[in-house]
C-alpha positions as semicolon CSV with decimal commas, in nm:
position;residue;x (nm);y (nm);z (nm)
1;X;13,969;12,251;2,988
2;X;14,200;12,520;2,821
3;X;14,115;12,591;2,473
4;X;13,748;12,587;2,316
5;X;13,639;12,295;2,061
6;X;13,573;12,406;1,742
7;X;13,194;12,419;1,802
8;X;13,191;12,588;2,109
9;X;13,368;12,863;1,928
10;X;13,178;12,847;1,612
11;X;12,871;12,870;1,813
12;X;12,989;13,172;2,004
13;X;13,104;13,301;1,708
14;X;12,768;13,334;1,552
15;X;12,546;13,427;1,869
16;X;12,737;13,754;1,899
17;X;12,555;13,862;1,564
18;X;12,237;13,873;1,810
19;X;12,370;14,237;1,902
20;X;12,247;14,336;1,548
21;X;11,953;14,038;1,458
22;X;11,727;14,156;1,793
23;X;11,542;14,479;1,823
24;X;11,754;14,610;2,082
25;X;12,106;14,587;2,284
26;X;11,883;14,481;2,589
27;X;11,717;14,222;2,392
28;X;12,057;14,091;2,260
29;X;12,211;14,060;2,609
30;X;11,921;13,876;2,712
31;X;11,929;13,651;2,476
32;X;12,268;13,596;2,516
33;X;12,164;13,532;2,947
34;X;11,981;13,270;2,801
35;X;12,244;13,100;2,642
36;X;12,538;13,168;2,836
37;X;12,415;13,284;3,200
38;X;12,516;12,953;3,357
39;X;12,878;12,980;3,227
40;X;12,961;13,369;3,207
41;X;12,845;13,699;3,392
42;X;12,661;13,927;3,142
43;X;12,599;14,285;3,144
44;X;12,555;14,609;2,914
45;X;12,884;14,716;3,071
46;X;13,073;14,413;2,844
47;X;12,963;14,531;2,537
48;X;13,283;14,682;2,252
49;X;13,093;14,987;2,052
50;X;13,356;14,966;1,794
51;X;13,362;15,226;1,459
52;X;13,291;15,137;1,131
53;X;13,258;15,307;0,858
54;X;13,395;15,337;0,454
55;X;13,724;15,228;0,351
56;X;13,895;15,553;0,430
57;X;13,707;15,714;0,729
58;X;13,538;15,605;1,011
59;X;13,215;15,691;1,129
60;X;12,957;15,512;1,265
61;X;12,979;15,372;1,645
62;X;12,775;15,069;1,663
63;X;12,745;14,743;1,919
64;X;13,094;14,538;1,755
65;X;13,157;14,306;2,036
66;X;13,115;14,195;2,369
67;X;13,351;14,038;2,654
68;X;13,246;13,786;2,922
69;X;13,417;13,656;3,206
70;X;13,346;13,276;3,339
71;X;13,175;13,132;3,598
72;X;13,112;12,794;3,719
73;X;13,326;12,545;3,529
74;X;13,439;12,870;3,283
75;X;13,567;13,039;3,602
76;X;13,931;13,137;3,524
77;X;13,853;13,236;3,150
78;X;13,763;13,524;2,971
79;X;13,620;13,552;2,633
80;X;13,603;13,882;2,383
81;X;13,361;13,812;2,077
82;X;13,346;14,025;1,780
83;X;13,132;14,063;1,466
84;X;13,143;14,116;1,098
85;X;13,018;14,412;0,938
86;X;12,841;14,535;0,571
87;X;13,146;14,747;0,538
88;X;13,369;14,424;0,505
89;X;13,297;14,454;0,128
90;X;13,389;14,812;0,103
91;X;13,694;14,785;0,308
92;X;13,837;14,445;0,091
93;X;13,745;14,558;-0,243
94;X;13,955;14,875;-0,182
95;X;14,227;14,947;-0,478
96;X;14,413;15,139;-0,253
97;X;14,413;15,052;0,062
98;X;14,714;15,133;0,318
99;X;14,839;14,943;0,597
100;X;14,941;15,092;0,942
101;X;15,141;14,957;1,223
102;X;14,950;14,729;1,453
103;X;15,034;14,659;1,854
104;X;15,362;14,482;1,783
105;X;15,462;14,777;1,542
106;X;15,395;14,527;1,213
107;X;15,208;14,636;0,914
108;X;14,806;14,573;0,919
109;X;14,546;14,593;0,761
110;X;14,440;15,000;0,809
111;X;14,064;15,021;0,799
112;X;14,091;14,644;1,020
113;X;14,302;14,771;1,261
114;X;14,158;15,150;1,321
115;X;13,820;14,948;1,384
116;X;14,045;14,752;1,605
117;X;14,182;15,066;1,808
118;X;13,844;15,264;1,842
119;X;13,735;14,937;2,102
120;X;14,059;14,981;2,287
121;X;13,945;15,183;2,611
122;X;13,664;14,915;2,639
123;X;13,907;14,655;2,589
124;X;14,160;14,824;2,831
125;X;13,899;14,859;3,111
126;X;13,811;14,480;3,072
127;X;14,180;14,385;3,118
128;X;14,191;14,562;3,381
129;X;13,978;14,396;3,576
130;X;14,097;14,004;3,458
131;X;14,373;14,031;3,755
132;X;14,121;14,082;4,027
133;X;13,870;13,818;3,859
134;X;14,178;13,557;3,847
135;X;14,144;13,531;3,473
136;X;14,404;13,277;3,350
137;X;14,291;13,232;3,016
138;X;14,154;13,411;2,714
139;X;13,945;13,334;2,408
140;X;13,935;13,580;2,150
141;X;13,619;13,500;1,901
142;X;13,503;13,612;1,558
143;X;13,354;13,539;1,187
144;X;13,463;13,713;0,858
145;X;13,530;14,059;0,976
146;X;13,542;13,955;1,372
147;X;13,789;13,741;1,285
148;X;14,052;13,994;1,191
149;X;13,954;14,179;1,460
150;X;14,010;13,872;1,725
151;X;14,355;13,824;1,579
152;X;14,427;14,179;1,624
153;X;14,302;14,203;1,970
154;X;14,521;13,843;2,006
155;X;14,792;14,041;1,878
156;X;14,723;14,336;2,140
157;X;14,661;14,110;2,461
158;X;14,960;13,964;2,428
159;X;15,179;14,284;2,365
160;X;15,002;14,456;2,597
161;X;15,016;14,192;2,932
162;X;15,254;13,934;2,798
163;X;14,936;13,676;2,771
164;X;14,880;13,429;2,546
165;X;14,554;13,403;2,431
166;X;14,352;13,153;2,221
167;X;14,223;13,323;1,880
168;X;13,949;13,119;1,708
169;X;13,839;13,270;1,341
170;X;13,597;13,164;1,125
171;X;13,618;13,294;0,713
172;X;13,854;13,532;0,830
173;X;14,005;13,801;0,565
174;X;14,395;13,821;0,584
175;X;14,522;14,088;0,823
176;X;14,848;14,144;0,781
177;X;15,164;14,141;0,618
178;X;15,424;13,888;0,659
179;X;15,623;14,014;0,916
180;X;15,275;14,026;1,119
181;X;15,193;13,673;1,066
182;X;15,554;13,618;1,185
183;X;15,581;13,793;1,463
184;X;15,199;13,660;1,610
185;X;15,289;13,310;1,503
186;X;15,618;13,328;1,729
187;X;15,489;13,539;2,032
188;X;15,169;13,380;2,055
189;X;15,210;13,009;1,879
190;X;15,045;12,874;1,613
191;X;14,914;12,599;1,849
192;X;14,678;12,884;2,006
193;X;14,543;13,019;1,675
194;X;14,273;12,818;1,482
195;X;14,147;12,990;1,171
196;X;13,891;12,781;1,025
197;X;13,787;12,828;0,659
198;X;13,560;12,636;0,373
199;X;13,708;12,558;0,070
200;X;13,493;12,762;-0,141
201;X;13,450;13,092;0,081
202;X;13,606;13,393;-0,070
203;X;13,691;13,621;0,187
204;X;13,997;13,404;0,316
205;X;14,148;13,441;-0,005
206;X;14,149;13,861;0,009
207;X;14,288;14,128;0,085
208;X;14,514;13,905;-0,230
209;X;14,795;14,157;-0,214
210;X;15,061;14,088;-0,005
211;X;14,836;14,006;0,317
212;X;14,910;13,642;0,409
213;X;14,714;13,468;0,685
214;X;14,795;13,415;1,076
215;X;14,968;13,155;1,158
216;X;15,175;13,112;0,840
217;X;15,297;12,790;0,999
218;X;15,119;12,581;0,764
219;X;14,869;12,511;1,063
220;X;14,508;12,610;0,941
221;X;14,192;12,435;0,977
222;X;14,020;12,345;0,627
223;X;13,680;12,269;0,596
224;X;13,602;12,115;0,245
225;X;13,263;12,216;0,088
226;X;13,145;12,165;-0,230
227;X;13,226;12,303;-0,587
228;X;13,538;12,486;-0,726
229;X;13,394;12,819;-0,755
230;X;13,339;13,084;-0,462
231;X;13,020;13,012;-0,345
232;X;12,848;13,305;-0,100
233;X;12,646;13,049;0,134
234;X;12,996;12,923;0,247
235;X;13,056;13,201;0,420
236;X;12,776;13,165;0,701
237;X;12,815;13,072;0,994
238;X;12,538;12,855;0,995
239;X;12,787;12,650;0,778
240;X;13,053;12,684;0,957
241;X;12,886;12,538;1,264
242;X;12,765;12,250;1,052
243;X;13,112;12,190;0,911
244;X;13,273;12,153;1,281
245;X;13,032;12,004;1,453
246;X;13,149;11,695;1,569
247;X;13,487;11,716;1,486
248;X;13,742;11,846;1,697
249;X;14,044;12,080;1,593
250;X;14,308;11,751;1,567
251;X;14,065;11,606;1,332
252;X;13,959;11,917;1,111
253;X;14,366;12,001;1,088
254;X;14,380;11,644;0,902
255;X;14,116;11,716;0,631
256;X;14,397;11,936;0,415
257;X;14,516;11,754;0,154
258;X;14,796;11,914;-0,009
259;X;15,026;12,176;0,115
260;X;15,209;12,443;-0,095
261;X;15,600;12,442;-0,074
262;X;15,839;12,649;-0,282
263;X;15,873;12,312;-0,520
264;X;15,503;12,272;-0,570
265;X;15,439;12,649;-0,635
266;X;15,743;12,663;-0,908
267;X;15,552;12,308;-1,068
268;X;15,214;12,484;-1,074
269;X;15,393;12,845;-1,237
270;X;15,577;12,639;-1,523
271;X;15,305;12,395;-1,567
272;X;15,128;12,501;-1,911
273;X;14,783;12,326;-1,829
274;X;14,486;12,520;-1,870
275;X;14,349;12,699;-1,554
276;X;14,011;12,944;-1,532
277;X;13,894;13,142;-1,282
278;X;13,850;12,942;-0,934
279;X;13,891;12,903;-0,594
280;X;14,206;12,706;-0,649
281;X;14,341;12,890;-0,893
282;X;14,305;13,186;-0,686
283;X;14,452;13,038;-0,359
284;X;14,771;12,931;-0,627
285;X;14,773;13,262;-0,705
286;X;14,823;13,408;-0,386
287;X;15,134;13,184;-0,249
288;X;15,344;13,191;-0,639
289;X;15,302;13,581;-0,612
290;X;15,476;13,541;-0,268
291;X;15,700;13,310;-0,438
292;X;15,814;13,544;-0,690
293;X;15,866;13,842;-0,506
294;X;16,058;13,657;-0,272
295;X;16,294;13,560;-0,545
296;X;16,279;13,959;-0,647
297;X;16,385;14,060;-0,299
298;X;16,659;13,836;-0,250
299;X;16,468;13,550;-0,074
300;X;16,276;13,800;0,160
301;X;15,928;13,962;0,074
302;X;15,917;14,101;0,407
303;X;15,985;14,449;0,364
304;X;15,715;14,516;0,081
305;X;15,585;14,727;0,318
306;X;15,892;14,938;0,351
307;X;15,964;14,972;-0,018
308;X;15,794;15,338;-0,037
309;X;15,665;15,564;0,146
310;X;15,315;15,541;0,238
311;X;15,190;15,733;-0,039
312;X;15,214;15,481;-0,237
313;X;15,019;15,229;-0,248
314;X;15,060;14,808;-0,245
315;X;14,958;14,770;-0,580
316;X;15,211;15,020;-0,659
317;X;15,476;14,894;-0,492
318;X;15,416;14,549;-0,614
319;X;15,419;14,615;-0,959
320;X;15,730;14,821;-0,866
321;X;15,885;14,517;-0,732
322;X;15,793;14,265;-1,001
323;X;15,891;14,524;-1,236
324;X;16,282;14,554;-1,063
325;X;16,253;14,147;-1,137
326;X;16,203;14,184;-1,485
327;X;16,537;14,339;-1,468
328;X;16,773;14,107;-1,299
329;X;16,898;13,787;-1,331
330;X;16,750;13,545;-1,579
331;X;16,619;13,298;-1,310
332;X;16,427;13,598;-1,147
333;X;16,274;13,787;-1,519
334;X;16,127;13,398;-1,600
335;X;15,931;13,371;-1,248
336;X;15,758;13,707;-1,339
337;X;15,697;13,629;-1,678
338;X;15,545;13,295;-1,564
339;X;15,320;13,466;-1,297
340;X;15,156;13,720;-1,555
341;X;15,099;13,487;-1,766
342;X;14,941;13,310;-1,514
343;X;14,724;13,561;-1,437
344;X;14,678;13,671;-1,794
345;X;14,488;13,314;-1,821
346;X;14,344;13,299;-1,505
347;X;14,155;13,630;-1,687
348;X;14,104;13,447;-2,016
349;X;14,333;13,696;-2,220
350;X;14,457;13,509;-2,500
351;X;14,790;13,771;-2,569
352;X;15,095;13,572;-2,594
353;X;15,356;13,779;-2,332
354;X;15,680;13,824;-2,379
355;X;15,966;13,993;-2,064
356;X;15,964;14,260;-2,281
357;X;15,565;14,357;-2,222
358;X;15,680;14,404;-1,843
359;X;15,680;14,705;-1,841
360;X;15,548;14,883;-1,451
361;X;15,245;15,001;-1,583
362;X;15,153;14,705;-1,780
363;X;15,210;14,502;-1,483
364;X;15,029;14,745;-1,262
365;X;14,701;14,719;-1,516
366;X;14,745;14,332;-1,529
367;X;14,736;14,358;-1,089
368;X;14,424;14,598;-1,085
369;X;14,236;14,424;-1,345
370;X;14,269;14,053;-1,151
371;X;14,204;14,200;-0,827
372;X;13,862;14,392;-0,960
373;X;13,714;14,071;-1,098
374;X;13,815;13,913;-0,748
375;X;13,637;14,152;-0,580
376;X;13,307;14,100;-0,794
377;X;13,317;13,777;-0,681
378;X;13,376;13,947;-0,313
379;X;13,117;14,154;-0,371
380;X;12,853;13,890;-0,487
381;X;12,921;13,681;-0,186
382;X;12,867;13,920;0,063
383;X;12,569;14,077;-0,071
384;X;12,372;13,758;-0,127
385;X;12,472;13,653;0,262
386;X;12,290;14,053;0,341
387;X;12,011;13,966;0,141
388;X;11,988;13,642;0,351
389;X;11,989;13,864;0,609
390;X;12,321;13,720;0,766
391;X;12,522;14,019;0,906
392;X;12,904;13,971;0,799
């Protein structure tokens, strides 16, 4: 056995939240004894205290995560499990948001990746000891929030000791920008990363602007469920585990039934049918913005990162971008006009737009005011999965 099924990591994936559900850390490690004593050593030593805290400071240490090394017929593995957090919301609903450089030097998610870094010495001192324990292989673990966090630690392991580690993510935001999901997808292989995701959850389809997801080999794991609107109870894991059980990762990969290329992103821009406010229409969305500012880069959207310094932020170096498009060649101005327009009725505004309404701020405005009634939809989901008294 090498890599985890799909439920034995969907399954992990949710008992770590037993470091918040029980009373205490001692009764969550028991707890997890009882589960997992047979297969992997457990102590108080294993657990990550990571930092959490708003979207631009840190500041509360809390249990985040827990490593476990094998035993039995796990002996030879190693597995590092993380959690979500209530600060998800705050940190993916956040206007302004910066990105910083992650263990490869590629641009991250910040407030994902400085919760990332405060677990490092923990980490480190696990690794450490992997040699000794004849560790062969790793399985990095974790739901919504824990999911970024296993990439990045993924990301780090394999930087860091020239491993390469399974990641396994379920409703995982999007960490990085698209020389991240590059660089991961080559070093590590998109045949060791299974991010899982419902149709209807809403976190997979934020941070919208420019994150893309890891791999971005057109290798995901789609898990239909029902409805066309963002629905907050898809983002459990009890669901999750429902949605895999049985299945293993060959058959899940096969339940995808269309994927977006260049030719089918151009169709769905020029196509004048009527779209609201969905799932789909937000996934669309997401890959025809990529589209266009690929064509307003010269076929490369990889340096958005590197278009300013970092006091400015994405949304204002996107609108600076789409903005430069407006201004070059024909081919270029009517892919931007097509997108706002897009997103104009995405938003139910009725205003018939012309190129010469592109102006940076009016763009800008047109940005902000999509990604604020995405993230009341964020917002809704992950509060009604707090009131359920899932931790995220």
């Amino acid at each position: 056995m090498a890599r985890f099924s799909a439920y034995q990591a969907a399954v992990l994936a949710d008992d770590i939240y037993a470091l918040t559900k029980l009373s205490s850390l001692e009764q969550a490690i028991k707890y997890l004894e009882s589960q997992y004593g047979n297969a992997f050593t457990l102590s108080d030593q294993n657990m990550l205290a990571g930092k959490t805290g708003g979207p631009c400071f840190i500041k509360v240490r809390t249990a985040f995560g827990f490593t476990m090394l094998g035993c039995g017929k796990f002996q030879g593995h190693a597995v590092i499990l993380f959690r979500g957090t209530q600060y998800l919301a705050d940190w993916l609903t956040n206007l302004n948001i910066g990105v910083s450089r992650s263990s490869s030097a590629q641009p991250v998610h910040d407030g994902f990746n400085q919760s990332f870094k405060s677990m490092l010495p923990q980490l480190q001192t696990f690794m450490a000891n992997t040699n000794k324990n004849r560790i062969h292989t790793i399985h990095c673990i974790g739901h919504s929030l824990g999911g970024a966090l296993a990439t990045l630690c993924g990301e780090w392991i394999n930087v860091s000791f020239g491993v390469k580690p399974y990641i396994y993510s379920f409703g995982s935001p999007r960490v990085g920008l698209m020389t991240f999901a590059n660089s991961c997808t080559r070093t590590i292989g998109a045949d060791r990363i299974f991010r899982a995701y419902h149709k209807t959850d809403i976190v997979p389809c934020i941070p919208i602007w420019p994150f893309v997801h890891t791999p971005n080999s057109g290798i995901d794991y789609y898990l239909p469920s029902p409805g066309i609107i963002p629905m907050a109870e898809y983002h459990g894991m009890n669901h999750y585990i429902n949605s895999v059980e049985g299945k293993d990762w060959d058959t899940i990969s096969k339940l995808r039934t269309n994927e977006k290329d260049d030719d089918s992103i151009a169709r769905w821009l020029r196509n004048g049918s009527p779209i609201g406010f969905t799932i789909t229409s937000i996934e669309w969305l997401s890959h025809a913005l990529l589209f266009v500012l690929k064509n307003c880069m010269n076929g490369s959207a990889f340096g958005i990162s590197q278009t300013f310094s970092s006091t400015y932020t994405l949304m204002d170096k996107l609108a600076y971008v789409l903005e430069t498009g407006v201004n070059l060649v024909n081919d270029v101005s009517s892919w931007v006009l097509f997108l706002m327009r897009k997103i104009m009725e995405i938003l139910g505004l009725g205003k018939v737009l012309d190129a010469a309404d592109l102006s940076r701020e009016f763009i800008q405005r047109l940005l902000m005011r999509l990604q604020e009634r995405i993230n009341q939809y964020v917002q809704g989901a992950l509060g009604q999965i707090m009131a359920q008294g899932r931790n995220i």
